[in-house]
N, C-alpha and C positions, 0 to 999 in steps of 0.2 A: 316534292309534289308527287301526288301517287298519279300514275298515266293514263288519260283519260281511254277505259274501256272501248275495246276493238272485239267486237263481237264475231264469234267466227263457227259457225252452221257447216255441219255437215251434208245435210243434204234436206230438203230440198235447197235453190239457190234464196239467196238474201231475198231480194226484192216479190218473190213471191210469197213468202213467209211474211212479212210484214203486211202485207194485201189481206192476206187472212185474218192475221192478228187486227188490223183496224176493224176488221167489223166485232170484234169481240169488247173492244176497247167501251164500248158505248153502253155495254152491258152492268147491270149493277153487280153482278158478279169482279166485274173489274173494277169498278170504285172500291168494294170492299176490302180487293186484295193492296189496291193502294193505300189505303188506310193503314191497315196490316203492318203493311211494309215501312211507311215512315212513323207509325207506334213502335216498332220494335226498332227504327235508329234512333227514333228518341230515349227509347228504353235501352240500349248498348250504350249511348251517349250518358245516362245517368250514371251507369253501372260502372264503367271507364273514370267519370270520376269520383266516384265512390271507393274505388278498387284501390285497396292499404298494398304496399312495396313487395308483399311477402307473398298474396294472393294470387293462385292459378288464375290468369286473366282470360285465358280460353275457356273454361270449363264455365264463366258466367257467362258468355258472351255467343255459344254455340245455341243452348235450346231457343231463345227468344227469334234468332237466325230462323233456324230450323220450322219453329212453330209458322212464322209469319210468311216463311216459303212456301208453304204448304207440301213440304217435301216429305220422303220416307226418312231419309235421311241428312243428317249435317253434321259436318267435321270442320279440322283447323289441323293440316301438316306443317310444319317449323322445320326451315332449311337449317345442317351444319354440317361443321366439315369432319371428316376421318381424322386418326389419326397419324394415315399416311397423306392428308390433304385434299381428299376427294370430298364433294357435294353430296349428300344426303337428304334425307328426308324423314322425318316421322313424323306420325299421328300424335297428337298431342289432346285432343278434345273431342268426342263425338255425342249428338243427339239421334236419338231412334224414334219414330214411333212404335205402337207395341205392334207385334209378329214380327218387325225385319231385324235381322241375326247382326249385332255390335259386329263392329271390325277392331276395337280399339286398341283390344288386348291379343289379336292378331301379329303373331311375329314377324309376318311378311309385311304389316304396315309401318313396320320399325325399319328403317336403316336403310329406305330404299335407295337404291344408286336410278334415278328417275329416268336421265339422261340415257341409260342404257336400257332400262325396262320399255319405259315410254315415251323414248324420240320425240313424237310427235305434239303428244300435250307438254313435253319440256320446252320443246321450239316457240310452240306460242305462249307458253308463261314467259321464259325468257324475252321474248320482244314484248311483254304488256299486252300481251291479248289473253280474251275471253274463249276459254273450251265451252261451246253449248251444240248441244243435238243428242241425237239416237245412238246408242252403243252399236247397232248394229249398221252404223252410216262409217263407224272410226274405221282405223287402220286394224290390222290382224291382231298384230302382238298386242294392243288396246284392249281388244275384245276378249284374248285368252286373261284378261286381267281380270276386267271387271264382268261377264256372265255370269263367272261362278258365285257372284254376290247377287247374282238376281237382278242386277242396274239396268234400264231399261234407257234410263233418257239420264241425262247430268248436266251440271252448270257449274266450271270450276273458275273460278276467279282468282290473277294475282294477287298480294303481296310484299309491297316492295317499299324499304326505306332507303333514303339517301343514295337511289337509282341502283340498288341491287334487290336481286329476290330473296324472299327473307324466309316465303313460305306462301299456301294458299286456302284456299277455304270451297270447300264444294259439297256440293246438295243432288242425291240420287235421290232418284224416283224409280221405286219396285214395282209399282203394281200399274201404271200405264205411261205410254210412249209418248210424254210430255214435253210440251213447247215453254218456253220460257222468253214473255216479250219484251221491246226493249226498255219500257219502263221500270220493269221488274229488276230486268238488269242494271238500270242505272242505278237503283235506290237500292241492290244490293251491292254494289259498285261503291256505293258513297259508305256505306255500313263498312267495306273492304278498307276502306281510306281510313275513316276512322279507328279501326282497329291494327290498321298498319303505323299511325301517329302514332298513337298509346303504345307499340312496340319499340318504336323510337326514341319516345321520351324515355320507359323502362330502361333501355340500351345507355342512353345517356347515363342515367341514374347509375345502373350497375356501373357502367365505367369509372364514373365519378366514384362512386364505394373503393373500387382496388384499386383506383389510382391513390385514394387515400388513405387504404388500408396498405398498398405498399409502399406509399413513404410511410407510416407509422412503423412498417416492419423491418424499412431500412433504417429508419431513425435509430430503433430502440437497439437496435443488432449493429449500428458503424459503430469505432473506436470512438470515434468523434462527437462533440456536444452540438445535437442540431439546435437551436432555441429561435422562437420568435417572440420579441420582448414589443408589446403594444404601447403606444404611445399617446393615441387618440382616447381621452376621457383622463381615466386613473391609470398610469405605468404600470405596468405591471407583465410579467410571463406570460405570454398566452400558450403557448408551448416551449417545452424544453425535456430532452428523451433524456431517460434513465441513467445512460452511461456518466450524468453528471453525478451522481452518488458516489462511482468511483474515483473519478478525481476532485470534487470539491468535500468528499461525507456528507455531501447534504441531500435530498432524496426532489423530487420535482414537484412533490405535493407543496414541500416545505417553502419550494420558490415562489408555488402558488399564491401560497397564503400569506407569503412576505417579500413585496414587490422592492424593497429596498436591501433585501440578501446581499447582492453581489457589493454592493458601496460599501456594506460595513467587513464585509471581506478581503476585499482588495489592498495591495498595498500600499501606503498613504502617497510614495513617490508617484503610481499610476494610476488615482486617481483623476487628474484631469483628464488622463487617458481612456481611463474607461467612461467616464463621460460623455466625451468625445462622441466613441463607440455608441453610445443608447442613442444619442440624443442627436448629432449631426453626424452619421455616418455617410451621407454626400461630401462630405469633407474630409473623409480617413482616404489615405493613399493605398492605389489597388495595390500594395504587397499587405504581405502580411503582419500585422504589428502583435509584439507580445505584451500581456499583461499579467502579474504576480498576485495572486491569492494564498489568502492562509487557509488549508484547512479545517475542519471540525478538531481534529487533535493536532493541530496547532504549527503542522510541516507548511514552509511554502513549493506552492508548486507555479509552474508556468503553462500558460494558456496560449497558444499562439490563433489569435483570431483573425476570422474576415467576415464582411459584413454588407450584406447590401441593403438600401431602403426600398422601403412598400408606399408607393403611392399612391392615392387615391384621383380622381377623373379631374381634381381640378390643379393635381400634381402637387401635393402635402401630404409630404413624408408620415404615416399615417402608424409605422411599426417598423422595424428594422428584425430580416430575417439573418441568422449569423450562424458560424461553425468554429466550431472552439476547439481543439486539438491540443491535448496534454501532452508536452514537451519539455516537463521534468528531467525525467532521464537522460535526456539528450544533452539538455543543460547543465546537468550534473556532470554526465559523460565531459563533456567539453569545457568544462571546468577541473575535472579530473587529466583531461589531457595538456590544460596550459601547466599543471604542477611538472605532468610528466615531463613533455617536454621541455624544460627545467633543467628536470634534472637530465634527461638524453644527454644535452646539452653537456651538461658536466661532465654523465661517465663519455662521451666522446673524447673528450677532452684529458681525460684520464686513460683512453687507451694507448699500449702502446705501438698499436697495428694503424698506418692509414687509413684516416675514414673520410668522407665524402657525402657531404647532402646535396642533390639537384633538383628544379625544378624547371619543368619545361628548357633540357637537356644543357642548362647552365649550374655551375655551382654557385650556392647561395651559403652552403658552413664550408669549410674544411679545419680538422683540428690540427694539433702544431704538429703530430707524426705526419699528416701529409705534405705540410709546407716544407718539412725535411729531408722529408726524402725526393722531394723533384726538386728541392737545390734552391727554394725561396727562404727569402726571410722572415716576410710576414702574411699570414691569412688573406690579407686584401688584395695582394697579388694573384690570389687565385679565383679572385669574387668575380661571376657575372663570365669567367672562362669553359670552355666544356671539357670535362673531362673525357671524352674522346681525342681529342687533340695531344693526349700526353702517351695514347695506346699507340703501340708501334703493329700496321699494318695491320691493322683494324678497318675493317670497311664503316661507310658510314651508316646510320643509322637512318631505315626508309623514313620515307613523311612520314605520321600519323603513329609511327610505331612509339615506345615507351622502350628505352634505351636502359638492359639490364644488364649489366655487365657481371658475367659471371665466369668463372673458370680459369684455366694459366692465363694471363694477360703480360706482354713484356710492354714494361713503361718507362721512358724517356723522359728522362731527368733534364734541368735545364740547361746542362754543361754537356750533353750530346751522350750520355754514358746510359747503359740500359739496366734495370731490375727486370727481374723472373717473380711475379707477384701471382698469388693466387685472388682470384676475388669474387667476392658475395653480394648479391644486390635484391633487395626486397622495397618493394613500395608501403611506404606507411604517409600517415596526417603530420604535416611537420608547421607549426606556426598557424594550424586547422585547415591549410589546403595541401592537395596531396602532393608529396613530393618521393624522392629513391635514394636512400641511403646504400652507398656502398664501401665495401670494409674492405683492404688489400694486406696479405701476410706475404711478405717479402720474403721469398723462397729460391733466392738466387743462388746462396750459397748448397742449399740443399740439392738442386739441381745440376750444379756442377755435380758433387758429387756421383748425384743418379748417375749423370751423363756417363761419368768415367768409371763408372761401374760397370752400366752397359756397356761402354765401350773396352771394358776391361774384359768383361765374358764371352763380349764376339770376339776380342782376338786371342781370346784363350778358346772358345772353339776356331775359329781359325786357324790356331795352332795346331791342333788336334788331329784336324783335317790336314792341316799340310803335312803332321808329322805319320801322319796315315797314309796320306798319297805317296809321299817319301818313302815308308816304307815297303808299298806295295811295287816301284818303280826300283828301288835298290835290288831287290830279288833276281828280277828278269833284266834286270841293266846288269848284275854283276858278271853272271852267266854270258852276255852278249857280248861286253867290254873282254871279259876271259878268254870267248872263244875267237874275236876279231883277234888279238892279241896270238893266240897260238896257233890262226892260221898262216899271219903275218909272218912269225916264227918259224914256221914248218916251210913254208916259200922259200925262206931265206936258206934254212940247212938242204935243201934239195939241190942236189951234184948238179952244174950247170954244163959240166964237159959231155954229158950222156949224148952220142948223138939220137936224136928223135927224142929224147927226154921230154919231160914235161917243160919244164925251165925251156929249153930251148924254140919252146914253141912263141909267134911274135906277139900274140894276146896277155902273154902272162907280165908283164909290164902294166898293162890295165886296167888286169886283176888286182895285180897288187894297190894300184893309185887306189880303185876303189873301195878296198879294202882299208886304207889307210884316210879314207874322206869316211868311212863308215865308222870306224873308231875314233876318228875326231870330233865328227856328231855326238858318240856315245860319250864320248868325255863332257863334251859341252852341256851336254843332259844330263851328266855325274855332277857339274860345278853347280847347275840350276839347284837342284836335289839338295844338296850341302845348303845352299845358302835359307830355301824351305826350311831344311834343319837345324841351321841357325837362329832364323827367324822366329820357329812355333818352340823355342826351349820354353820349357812351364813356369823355371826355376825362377821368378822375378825376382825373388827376396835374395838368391845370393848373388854374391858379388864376390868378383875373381878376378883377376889380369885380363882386360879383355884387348887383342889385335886393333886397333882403330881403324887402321888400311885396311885387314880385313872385314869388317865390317862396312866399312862403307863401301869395298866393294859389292859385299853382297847386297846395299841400297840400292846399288846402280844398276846390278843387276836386275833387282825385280821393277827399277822406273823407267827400264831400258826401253818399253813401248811407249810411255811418255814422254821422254827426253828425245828419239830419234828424228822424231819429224819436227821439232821445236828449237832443237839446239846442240850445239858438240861437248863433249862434255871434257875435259882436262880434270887432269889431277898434276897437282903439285904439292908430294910429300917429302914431308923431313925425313927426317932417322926413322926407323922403326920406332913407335909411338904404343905404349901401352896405358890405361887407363882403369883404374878404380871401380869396376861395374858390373853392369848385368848385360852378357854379349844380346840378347832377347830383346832388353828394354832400348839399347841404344840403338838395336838395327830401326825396331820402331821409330825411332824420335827420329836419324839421318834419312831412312825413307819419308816421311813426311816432308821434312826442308826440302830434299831434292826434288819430290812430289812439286811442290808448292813451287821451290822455284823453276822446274819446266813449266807451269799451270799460268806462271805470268806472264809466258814470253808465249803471242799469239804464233799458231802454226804457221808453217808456207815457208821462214826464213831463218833455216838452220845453219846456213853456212855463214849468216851474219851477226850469230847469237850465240854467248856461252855459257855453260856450267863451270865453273871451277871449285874445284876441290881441293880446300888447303889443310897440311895439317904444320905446327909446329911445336916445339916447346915454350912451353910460358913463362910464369915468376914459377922458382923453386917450388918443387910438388904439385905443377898444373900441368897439364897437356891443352892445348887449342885446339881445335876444327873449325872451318869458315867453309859456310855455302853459297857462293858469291853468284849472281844471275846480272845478266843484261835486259832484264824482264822492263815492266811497266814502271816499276817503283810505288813507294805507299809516301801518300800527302803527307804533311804533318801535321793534320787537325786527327788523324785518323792512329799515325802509329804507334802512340802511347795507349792502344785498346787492344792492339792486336795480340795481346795475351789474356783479351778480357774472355768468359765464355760466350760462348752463341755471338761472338763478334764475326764478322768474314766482310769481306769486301769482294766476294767472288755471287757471280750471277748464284739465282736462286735453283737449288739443282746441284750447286756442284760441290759446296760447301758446306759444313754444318755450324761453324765457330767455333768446333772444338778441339781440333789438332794441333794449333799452336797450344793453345789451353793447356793439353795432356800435356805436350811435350816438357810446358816448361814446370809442370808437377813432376814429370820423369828427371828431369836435369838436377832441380833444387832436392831434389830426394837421394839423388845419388850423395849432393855436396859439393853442385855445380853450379853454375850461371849460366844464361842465357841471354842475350841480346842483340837488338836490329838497328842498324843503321841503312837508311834509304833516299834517293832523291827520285823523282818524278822522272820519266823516263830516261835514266840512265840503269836503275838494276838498283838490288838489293843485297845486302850481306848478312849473315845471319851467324854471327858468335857464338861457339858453345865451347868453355870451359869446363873441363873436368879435373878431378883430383890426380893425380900419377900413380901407377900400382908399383908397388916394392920392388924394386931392381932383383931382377932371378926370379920371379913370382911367375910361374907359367901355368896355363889351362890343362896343357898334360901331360901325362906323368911321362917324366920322357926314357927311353928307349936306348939301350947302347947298339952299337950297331957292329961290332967288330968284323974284320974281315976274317971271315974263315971258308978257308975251300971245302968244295965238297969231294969229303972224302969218305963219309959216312953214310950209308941208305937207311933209313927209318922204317919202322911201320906205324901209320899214322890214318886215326879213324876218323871220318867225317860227319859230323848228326849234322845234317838240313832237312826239314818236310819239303826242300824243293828240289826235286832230283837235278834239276839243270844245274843248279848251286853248284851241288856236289860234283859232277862231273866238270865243271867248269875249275874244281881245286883241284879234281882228282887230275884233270890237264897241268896245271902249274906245276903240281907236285910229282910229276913222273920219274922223277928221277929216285923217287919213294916206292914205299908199299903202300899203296893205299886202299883201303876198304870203306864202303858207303851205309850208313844206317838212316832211313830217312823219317823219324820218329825217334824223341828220345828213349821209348820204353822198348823200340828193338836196341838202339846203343847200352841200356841199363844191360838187356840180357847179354848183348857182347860183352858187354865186361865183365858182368860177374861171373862169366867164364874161361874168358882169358883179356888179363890186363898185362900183356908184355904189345903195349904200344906205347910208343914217344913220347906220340906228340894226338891230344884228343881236340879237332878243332868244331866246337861246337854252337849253333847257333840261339841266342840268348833269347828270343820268344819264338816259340812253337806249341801248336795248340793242343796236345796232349799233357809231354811231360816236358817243359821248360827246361833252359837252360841251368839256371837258377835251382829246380827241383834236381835234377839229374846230377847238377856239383855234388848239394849235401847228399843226397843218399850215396854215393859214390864215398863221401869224408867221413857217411856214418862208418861204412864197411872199413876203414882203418887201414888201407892198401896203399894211402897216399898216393896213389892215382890221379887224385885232384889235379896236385902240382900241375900235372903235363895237362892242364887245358886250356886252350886258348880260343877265347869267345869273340862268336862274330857275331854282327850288328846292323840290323837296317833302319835302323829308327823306332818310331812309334814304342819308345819306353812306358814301363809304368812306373808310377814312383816305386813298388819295390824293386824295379829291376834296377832300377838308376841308384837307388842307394846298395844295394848286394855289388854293382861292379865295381861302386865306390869304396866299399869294403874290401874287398878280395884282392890280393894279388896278382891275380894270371894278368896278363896280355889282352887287347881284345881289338880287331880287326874289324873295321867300318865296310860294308860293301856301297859302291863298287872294289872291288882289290886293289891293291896298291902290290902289284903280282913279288915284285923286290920282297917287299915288307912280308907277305906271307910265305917268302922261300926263307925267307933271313930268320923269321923267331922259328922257324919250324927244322931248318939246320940246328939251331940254337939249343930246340930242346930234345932234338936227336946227339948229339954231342955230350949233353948235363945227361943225358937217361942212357947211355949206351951199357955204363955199366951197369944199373939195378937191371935194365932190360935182355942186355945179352943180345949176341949177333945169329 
């Protein structure tokens, strides 16, 4: 309803303007303008409907306004929105009479933002009132609008459909300061109304057009067959879009013209089905049903439709509107994937790698490499299980998530024993809903391997290291041991009779103790060193007469911070015991046992706890060793594993499962055995069997030692790069000549200008000119000088120094000194050289 006009006067007030207007009202001047006024709503009311869809409705509708106003002026503004959202306005329609100047084509009557311009006439269009009065009664901003047009007096009237402002229609007067009464008003108020319908009905219209202009443009443009097939009269298509060419070949004209198309196309099985479909579609069930058509060149395809009825006001099904979706391919697809999977099925079944299908985190295949390797018999045993349940410490799998198992995974077989499996896991369609196939390569064996590879490189860098540390600690220990030694010595030859002598002073008793607690240290420090040296030999592959007693002492030695607070440790050895081996490989394996068994026996109670260390003779050509503990003991669900890999029974942290593992690779490699017998807390014993080394088979080359006085003084040169070295032999050897070269390329020039010395005792690496380099060039010069050297040693070999000593016959001197040993080869070779050398 357009809102009945509120007339709204500038100035003078209402009630007095209408006083005046009544006496005009009687005048035939005012019959005539009423006349006027409803000839021209009659004449808008013809034109309105006269007026075709396409036709400017304003530009008929403005002069007949205009004329019957008697105004200078009349227009028609049309409200719309920006295209940021804001309110506008434009002039859309104006009459003139002749002399006043168009505003039409005026830019300023385009686009106006009203609300800003002109407050005050927006405020009362918005509420449904009437702007009437004098320009020069409005508001400011008003005035600066409309003067410059000459407007003197105006009458603007809403606009308004479905209770919003659509737009407005107003009549100036230029040439006198004109009253407008309210008859005037009202009948052009009603002309307002009617031409406010007629914008409404338009509005409707146009909407009704793009509403069905854009379903016609969503129709023709979806994947999908829109169709509405008529029911009421003769069957037939009343719509059905384009896209049905592509899936049926047949075009929409064609369905037009032949309302029985789809019946002679269809499959003869879904016939009833489609039926159905045209004819009682209240009766198809809301999913979607498929129907099978052949088409134009003769392929079937599939349609998956749905379908609702059109009823008419007294509720008979009057058309059925539907949507048809080509789902060929998918059918195909999914027909193609019942072949596949098929065959999946087979190559599973054909692999020789476990495999595994789940769905919703249960197994639903497993092929027979899986049932074999967790220790089943048949497939079914695994059905409706998860395979998370067979992963060893594995967390579980959150809600919601899809459980892919991939990468090293260890799996627990059903007899409690573990594989090292790698695994693969991809989701695919298995049986058409989705499920995870996953694929396990049983990589246990491989992994030992690695393991002991690793494990093989760190203790050959380990070795390295120790035999580095060793040698950096032999240097300054031999020098120390040397000089404790001949201070010791020097005490003891000092005249005690002297009175005030040194000796007789009451401290030198003290001196000497701690002199003698200081050298014992340093010895205890020389045995550590040795046993490092033992430990990091390189040589794993050969094998020689190895000490057993010694060697396990030097186990004991390096598990001596283990074993002390744990437990006492005993040895009970046989005969001297020699064995078939690698001294390197066996210390390894006896430190581990020993490792292992202090590890069992909880700290705090070592005086109620033992180690014992046995060794004996076996059957003919074996030696025995036994590592026997008062420990915890191993179950016997568990101890037929403990040479498995990555087995342990030890907190996580302290163990890796691999040391028994190596060891008994190191045992069975030598030509040995290995085995454990255990009961639950009484202690565990640990057997290792070895081959026996050749009776007379010894580690080194030995040494005669004959007694001979000294009766002869030598001159004898010393090459060490560490001068303490040197001065700690040139101490020993005092009873000698001795001179110091500390580099071998100052010892080269000594000799090659005088070689009348004994005895050359020379240190085998040093970092210019080695021991090794310094021999041969001495053996190229042809002086036989060589003979008289005897090479000292602090570790840290390289393989050629270690195969050149192997080679060579001189003597060669371990530091720390064994002071004896290096007075005795160096008398030795002062005695054999006296006469080439001369006194």
């Amino acid at each position: 309803m357009h809102p009945k006009p509120q007339q709204t006067h500038a100035t003078p007030p209402q009630e007095q303007r209408y006083r005046d207007l009544a006496e005009r009202r009687a005048s035939p001047d005012a019959l005539a303008r009423r006349e006027r006024y409803l000839t021209a709503v009659v004449e808008i009311q013809q034109r309105l409907l006269a007026a075709s869809a396409s036709e400017n409705l304003f530009e008929r509708l403005v002069a007949p306004l205009g004329e019957a106003s008697d105004a200078s002026r009349a227009y028609i503004f049309e409200a719309h929105r920006s295209p940021d959202g804001n309110q506008l306005f434009s002039q859309r329609a104006e009459w003139c009479v002749p002399g006043v100047q168009p505003e039409l084509h005026n830019p300023a009557m385009q686009n106006m933002p009203l609300e800003q311009q002109m407050p005050h006439l927006y405020e009362l269009l918005s509420r449904g009132q009437v702007l009437c009065g004098l320009v020069k009664d409005l508001p400011p901003e008003e005035r600066e609008a409309l003067e410059p047009q000459q407007i003197r007096s105006l009458l603007i009237l809403p606009l308004w459909v479905h209770g919003t402002l659509v737009g407005f229609i107003g009549f100036d007067n230029c040439t006198e300061e004109r009253e407008w009464d309210k008859l005037e008003v009202d009948l052009l108020w009603a002309a307002a109304g009617a031409i406010a319908l007629a914008m409404e009905q338009r509005q409707s219209e146009r909407a009704l057009r793009e509403r069905e202009l854009r379903f016609r443009r969503i129709a023709e443009n979806a994947s999908d067959v829109l169709y509405r097939y008529q029911l009421a009269g003769t069957r037939s298509f009343a719509f059905i879009s384009g896209v049905v060419t592509k899936s049926l070949g047949f075009t929409p004209e064609e369905h037009y013209r032949d309302p029985g198309l789809w019946h002679r196309q269809v499959h003869p099985e879904d016939m009833p089905l489609l039926e159905q479909l045209l004819s009682e579609p209240h009766r198809m069930p809301d999913a979607p049903v498929v129907v099978r058509f052949t088409r134009r060149d003769g392929r079937l395809v599939w349609l998956q439709q749905v379908v609702t009825p059109v009823l008419d006001a007294t509720g008979l099904c009057v058309a059925v509107e539907g949507i048809a979706r080509d789902i060929t391919e998918r059918r195909q697809f999914e027909e193609a994937l019942k072949l596949s999977e098929a065959s999946f099925r087979l190559l599973l079944e054909g692999v020789p790698e476990p495999a595994a299908i789940q769905r919703d985190e249960h197994i639903i295949y497993a092929n027979s490499a899986l049932v074999t390797a967790l220790g089943f018999e048949r497939p079914q045993d695994l059905m409706n299980r998860q395979l998370q349940e067979f992963l060893v410490d594995e967390p579980p799998t959150p809600e919601g998530m899809v459980s892919l198992v991939t990468g090293e995974k260890r799996l627990r077989r059903k007899d409690g024993t573990v594989l090292v499996t790698e695994f693969a896991s991809l989701p695919l369609l298995f049986d058409g809903e989705p499920a995870v196939v996953s694929i396990a390569r049983d990589v246990t064996e491989q992994r030992k391997l690695q393991s002991q590879l690793s494990l093989t490189d760190r203790m050959a860098s380990m070795g390295t290291l120790a035999a580095g540390i060793a040698h950096e600690i032999n240097n300054p220990l031999a020098f120390v041991i040397s000089n404790l030694g001949f201070l010791l010595d020097e005490m003891r030859r000092m005249p005690s009779v002297l009175p005030g002598g040194l000796v007789a002073r009451p401290e030198v008793d003290e001196w000497r103790s701690v002199l003698m607690e200081a050298r014992e240290g340093a010895e205890r420090v020389r045995q550590i060193v040795r046993q490092l040296k033992s430990f990091s030999r390189p040589d794993e592959e050969r094998q020689e007469a190895v000490d057993l007693h010694a060697v396990l002492d030097s186990a004991v030695m390096l598990a001596a911070n283990e074993i002390k607070h744990r437990a006492r440790l005993t040895r009970e050895y046989g005969p001297t015991l020699h064995a078939k081996g690698n001294e390197g490989r066996l210390c390894q394996v006896f430190l581990n046992l020993v490792v292992n068994a202090a590890q069992a026996i909880p700290e705090g109670a070592a005086e109620k706890n033992e180690i014992r260390l046995v060794t004996r003779a076996g059957e003919p050509g074996r030696v025995v060793v036994e590592v026997r503990d008062t420990g915890t003991g191993i179950s016997p669900e568990v101890i037929g594993r403990i040479f498995d890999p990555f087995f342990t029974t030890k907190q996580v942290g302290v163990g890796t499962g691999l040391g028994l593992s190596i060891c008994h690779g190191i045992i069975t490699s030598l030509g040995g055995e290995i085995s454990v017998e255990s009961q639950q807390g009484q202690g565990t014993t640990v057997r290792v069997v070895l081959p026996a080394a050749e009776q007379g088979a010894r580690v080194e080359k030995p040494m005669a030692a004959p007694q001979i006085p000294i009766t002869q003084r030598g001159r004898v040169l010393i090459v060490d790069d560490e001068p303490a070295v040197g001065r700690a032999l040139k101490r020993i050897l005092r009873e000698h000549e001795v001179e110091l070269a500390t580099s071998g390329r100052q010892a080269l020039e000594k000799l090659s200008a005088d070689s009348r010395f004994h005895a050359v005792l020379c240190d085998v690496m040093m970092p210019d000119l080695g021991g090794k380099d310094l021999y041969e060039a001495i053996q190229q010069a042809g002086s036989g000088l060589e003979r008289r050297f005897v090479f000292v040693s602090g570790g840290a070999f390289t393989q050629g120094a270690r195969d050149f000593l192997a080679r060579v016959p001189n003597p060669t001197l371990e530091k720390p000194f064994d002071e004896t040993a290096v007075r005795r080869i160096v008398r030795e070779l002062v005695l054999s050289n006296a006469a080439t050398v001369g006194n």
